[in-house]
C-alpha positions in Angstrom: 0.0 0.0 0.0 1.0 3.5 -0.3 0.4 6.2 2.0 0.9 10.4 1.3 -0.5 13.5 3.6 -0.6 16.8 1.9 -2.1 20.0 2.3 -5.9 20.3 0.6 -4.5 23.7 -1.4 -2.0 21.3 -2.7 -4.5 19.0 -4.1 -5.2 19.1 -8.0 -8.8 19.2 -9.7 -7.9 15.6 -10.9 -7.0 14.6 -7.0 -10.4 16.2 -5.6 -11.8 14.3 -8.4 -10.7 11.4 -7.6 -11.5 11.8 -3.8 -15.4 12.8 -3.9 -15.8 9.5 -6.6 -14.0 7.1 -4.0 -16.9 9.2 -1.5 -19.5 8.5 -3.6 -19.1 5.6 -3.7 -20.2 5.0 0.3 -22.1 7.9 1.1 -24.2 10.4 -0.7 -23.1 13.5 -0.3 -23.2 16.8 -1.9 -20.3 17.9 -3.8 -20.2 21.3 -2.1 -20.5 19.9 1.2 -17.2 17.6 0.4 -15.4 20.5 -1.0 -16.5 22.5 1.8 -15.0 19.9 4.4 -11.8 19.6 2.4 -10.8 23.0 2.0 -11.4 24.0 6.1 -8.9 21.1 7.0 -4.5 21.2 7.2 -4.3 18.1 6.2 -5.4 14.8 3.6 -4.1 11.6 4.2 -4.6 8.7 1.2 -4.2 4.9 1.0 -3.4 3.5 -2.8 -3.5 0.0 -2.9 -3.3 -2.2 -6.6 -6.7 -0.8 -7.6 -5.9 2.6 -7.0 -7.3 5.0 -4.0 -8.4 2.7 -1.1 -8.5 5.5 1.8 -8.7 8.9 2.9 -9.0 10.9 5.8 -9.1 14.9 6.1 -7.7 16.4 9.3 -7.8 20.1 11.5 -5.5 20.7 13.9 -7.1 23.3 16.1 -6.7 25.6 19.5 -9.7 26.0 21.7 -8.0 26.8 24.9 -3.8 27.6 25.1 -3.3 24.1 27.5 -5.1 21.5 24.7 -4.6 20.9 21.1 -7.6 19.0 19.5 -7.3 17.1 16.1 -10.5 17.1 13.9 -11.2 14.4 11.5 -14.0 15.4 8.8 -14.9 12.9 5.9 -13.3 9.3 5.9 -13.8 6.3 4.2 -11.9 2.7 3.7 -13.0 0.6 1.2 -11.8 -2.7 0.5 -8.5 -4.2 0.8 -7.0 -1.0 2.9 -9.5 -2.4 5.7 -6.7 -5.3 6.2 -4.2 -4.4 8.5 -5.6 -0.5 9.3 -3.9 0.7 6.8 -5.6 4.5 7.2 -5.6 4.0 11.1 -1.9 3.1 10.7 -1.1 6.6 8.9 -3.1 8.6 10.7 -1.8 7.5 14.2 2.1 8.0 13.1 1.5 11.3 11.5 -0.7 12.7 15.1 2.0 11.0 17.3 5.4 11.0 14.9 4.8 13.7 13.0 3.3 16.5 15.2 5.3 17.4 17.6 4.4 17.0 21.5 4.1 20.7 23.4 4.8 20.6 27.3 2.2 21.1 29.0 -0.1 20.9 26.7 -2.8 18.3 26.2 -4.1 16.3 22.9 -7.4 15.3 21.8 -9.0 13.8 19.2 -12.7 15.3 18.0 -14.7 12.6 15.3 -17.7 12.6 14.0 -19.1 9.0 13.9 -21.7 8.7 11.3 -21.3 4.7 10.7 -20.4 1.8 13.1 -17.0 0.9 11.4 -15.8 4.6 12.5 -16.9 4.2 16.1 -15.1 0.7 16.2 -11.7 2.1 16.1 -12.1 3.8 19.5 -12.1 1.0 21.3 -9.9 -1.2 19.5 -7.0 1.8 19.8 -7.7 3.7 23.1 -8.3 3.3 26.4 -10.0 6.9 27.2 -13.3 7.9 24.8 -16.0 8.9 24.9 -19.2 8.6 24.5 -18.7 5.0 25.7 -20.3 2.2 27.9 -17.6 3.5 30.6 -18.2 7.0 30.2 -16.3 10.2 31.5 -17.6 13.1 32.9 -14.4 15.2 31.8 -13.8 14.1 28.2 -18.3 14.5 28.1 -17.6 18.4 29.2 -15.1 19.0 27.0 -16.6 17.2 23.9 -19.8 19.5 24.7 -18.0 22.7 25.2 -15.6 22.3 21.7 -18.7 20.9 19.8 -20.8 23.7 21.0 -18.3 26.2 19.6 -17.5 24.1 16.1 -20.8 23.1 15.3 -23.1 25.7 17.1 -26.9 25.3 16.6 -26.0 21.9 14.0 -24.5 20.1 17.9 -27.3 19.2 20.0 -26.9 16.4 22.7 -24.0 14.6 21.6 -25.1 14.6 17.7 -24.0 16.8 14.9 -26.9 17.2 12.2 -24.9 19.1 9.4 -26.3 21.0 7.1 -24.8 19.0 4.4 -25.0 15.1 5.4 -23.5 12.7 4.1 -25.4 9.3 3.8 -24.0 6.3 4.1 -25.6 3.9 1.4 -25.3 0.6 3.1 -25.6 2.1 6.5 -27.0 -1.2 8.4 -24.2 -4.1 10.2 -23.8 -7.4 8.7 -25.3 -9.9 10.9 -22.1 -11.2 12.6 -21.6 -7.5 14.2 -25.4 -7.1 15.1 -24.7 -7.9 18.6 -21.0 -6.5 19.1 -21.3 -4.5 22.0 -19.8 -1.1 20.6 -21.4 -1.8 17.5 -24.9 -2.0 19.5 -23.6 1.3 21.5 -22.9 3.4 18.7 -26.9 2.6 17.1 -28.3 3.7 21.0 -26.2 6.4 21.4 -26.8 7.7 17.6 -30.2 6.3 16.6 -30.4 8.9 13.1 -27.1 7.7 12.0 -29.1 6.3 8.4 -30.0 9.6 7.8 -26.4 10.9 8.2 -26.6 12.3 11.8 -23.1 12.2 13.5 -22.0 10.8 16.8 -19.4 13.5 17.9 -16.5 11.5 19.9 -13.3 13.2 22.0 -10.6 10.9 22.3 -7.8 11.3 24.6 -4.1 10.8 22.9 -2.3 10.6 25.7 0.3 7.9 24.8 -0.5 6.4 28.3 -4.0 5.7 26.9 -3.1 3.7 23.7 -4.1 0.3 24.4 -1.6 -2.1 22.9 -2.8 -2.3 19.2 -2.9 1.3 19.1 0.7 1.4 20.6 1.7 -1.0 17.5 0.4 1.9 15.0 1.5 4.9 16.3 5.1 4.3 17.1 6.0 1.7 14.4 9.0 3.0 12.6 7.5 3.0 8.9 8.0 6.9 7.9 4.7 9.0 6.6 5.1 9.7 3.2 
């Protein structure tokens, strides 16, 4: 597989092309919307695999107090054979915790917007500290409210994002053999519009002491981001 970040302004017609296709291929979404969502983030991380453009992720890096930096994820989607092996998980962990360097005294955080099960799933196969969550956590719940508040004003309500330009998913349902996965059966209480493209808004610690093994693996292993 290969992996690249860049900046969106560095991206070519042809490239954002290529991206809102792969996205339309998952989710219906408005090509303003996606455009819009590119062009506010620092960052776009892609996965090729042999039959071209298997990943993506679009990423923020923003201030909202001087002790915490908080990493937004907007649109994401892995198709196919970059599921094997978390191939997009795997980039995006070593470019947050290789790439970016650590501030003293300064806290990181994680902000996604869950609008599908598979997205959910990767907190807690990867971290230790999340929420929301069947443990819970009255910190990371105030913060999450305060920061979504301010991002997503009158769109935030309750833990859920309902943007003003949604992005369905077109198979938005588990396969049978995930039904009763506990997250899995979490993320449909906790989000109940997610087939209409209403977002479960997440805060993540990344406090290396939080990594849970696997998420260890990904973030420190010693391939380079390209």
């Amino acid at each position: 597989m290969r992996t690249r970040v860049d900046r969106p302004e560095d991206l070519s017609t042809e490239d954002v092309d290529e991206l809102y296709r792969f996205f339309c291929g998952s989710f219906e979404a408005e090509r303003v919307g996606f455009e819009l969502d590119l062009r506010e983030k620092d960052r776009v991380l892609r996965v090729w695999g042999d039959s071209g453009l298997a990943a993506f992720s679009t990423l923020l890096l923003f201030r909202p107090e001087p002790r915490y930096r908080v990493f937004y994820s907007g649109d994401t989607l892995t198709r196919g054979e970059a599921r094997l092996g978390h191939h997009l998980p795997s980039l995006w962990a070593r470019y947050v915790f290789q790439e970016v360097a650590p501030e003293k005294g300064v806290e990181d955080y994680w902000l996604l917007l869950c609008s599908g099960f598979r997205t959910y799933r990767i907190l807690p196969t990867f971290f230790q500290r999340f929420y929301p969550g069947p443990e819970g956590s009255l910190e990371l719940q105030g913060l999450r409210d305060d920061w979504a508040s301010v991002r997503f004003g009158e769109a935030y309500s309750k833990g859920i994002v309902r943007p003003r330009f949604a992005t369905v998913l077109k198979d938005p349902e588990p396969p049978a053999r995930l039904v009763g996965d506990p997250h899995v059966r979490f993320f449909r209480e906790a989000n109940p519009g997610y087939a209409r493209g209403e977002e479960l808004v997440c805060l993540v610690s990344l406090d290396p002491n939080y990594l849970k093994p696997a998420g260890r693996r990904l973030a420190f292993s010693k391939t380079t981001v390209s």
